[in-house]
C-alpha positions in Angstrom: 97.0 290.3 -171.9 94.6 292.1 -169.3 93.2 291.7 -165.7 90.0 291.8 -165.6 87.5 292.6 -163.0 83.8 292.7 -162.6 81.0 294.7 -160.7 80.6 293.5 -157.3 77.4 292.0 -156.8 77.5 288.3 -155.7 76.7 287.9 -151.9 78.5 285.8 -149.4 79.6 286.4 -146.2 77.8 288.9 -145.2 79.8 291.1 -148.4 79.1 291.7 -152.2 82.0 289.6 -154.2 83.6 290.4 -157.4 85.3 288.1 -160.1 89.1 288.8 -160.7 90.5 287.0 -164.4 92.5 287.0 -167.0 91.8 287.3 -170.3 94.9 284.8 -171.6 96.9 283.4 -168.4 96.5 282.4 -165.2 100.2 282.8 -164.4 99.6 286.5 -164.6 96.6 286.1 -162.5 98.0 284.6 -159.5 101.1 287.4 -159.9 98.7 290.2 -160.5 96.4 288.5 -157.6 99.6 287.9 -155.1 101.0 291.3 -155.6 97.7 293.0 -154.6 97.0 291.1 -151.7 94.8 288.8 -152.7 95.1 285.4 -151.1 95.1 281.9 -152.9 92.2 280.8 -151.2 90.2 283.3 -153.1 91.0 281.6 -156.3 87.8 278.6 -157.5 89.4 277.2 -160.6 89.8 280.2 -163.1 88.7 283.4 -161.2 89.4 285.2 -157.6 86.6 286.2 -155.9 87.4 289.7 -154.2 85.3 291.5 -151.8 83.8 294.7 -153.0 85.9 297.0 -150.6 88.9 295.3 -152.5 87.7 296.8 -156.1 88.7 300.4 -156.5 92.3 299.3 -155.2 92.3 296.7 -157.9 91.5 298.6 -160.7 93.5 301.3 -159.6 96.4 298.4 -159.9 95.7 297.8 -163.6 92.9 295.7 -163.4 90.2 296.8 -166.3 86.7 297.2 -164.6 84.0 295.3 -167.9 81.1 294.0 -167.1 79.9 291.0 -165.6 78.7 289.6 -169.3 81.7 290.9 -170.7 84.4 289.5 -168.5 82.7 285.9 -168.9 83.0 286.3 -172.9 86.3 287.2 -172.7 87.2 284.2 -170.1 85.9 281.6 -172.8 87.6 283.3 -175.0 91.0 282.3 -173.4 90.0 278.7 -173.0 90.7 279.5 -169.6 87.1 279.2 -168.1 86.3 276.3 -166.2 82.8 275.2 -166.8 80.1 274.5 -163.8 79.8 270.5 -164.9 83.6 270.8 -164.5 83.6 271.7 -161.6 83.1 268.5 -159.7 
């Protein structure tokens, strides 16, 4: 089981955003999330979205820095991703 975290590069607000995971549960996301400050409201469905001054502190915490490709291959992996036509 790992927390994984992506570069950030996805604008909004005004900030660059990364993507916060897990590679097999979301239970230990929301405790990994929760414990490092990250609030609820961050989470859309199977991710966090974390603002890029939030990163080094986060892997720092455990969380494994891959890249943007590779954290999305390992989310499907998981069966935990949520898929955009989901979404609705």
């Amino acid at each position: 089981m790992a927390i994984l975290i992506d570069d950030p590069r996805w604008p909004a607000h005004g900030r660059l955003w990364a993507h916060l995971v897990s590679d097999s549960d979301l239970g230990e996301l929301h405790a990994f999330a929760a414990a490092h400050g990250i609030p609820l409201r961050g989470f859309d469905l199977d991710h966090y979205d974390v603002p890029e001054d939030a990163h080094a502190r986060l892997v720092a915490a455990g969380a494994q820095h891959v890249t943007g490709h590779e954290l999305v291959r390992r989310l499907i992996a998981s069966g935990l991703r949520v898929r955009a036509r989901d979404r609705r």
